[in-house]
N, C-alpha and C positions, 0 to 999 in steps of 0.2 A: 546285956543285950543292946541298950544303948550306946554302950562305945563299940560295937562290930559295926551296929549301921553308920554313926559315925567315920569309923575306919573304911569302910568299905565304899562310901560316898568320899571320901579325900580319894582313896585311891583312882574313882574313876574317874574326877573331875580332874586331876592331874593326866592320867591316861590322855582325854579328849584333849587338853591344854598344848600338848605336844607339835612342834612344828614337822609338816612335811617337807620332807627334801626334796620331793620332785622325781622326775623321770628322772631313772639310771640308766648304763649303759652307754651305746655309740647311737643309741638313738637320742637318748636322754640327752647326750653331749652334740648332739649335732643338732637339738632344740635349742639349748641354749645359747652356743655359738649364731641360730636364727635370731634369737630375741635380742643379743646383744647386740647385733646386725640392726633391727630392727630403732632400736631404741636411738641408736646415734644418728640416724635418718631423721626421725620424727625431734629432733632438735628439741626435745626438753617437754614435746607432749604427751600429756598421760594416756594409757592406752591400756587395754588386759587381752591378753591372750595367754588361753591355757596350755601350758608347755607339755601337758601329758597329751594331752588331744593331738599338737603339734607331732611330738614323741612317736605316737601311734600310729600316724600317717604316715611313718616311711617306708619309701619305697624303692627299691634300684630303681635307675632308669639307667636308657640304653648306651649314656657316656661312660659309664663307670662308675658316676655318683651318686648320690641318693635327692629324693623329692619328696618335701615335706610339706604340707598343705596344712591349715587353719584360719578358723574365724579371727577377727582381731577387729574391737571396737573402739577406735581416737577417739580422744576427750570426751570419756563416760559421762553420761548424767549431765554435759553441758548443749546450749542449746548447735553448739557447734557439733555435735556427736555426730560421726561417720561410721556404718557398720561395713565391710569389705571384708575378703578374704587374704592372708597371705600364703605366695608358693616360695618356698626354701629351695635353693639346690646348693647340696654342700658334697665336698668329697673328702673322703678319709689317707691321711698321709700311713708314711708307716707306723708310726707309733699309736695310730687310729683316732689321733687328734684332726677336729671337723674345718674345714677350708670353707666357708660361705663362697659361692661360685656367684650366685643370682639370689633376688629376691623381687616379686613381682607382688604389686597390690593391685586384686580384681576388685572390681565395682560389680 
């Protein structure tokens, strides 16, 4: 009986251990294409914004492309820390690979 709880505590702690991949999809890919956008703007500062929240906010709009909105907090935890939002507009070529168009940081 001891090595099942054994076994069966490895198993779940491995389980939880496991890394996420994140949003899928042309939403998932049109987040990341924002954050990489993102990150070369902000010249080397640290910052978090959740890429599924991002993800989950898309939405057509009336050019054709989509608009993706989220929180986005620069340099966590220091006394410089800015919270804002940012808006995405990206549009899909044909092979559904995402184009960043804009990115706009609201206050």
């Amino acid at each position: 009986m001891k090595w099942i709880s054994i076994a069966l505590l490895v198993i779940g702690l491995a389980a939880c251990s496991g890394e996420t991949s994140g949003p899928v999809g042309k939403a998932g890919a049109a987040a990341t294409a924002c954050d990489t956008f993102v990150k070369s703007k902000l010249d080397g500062k640290q910052y978090k914004l959740d890429l599924t929240v991002l993800a989950g906010s898309m939405k057509a709009n009336t050019s054709g492309g989509s608009d993706l909105m989220a929180p986005i907090i620069i340099e966590p935890g220091l006394t410089t820390e800015v919270k804002q939002s940012i808006e995405c507009e990206v549009r899909f070529d044909a092979t559904d690979k995402p184009e960043v168009l804009t990115v706009n940081f609201i206050w």
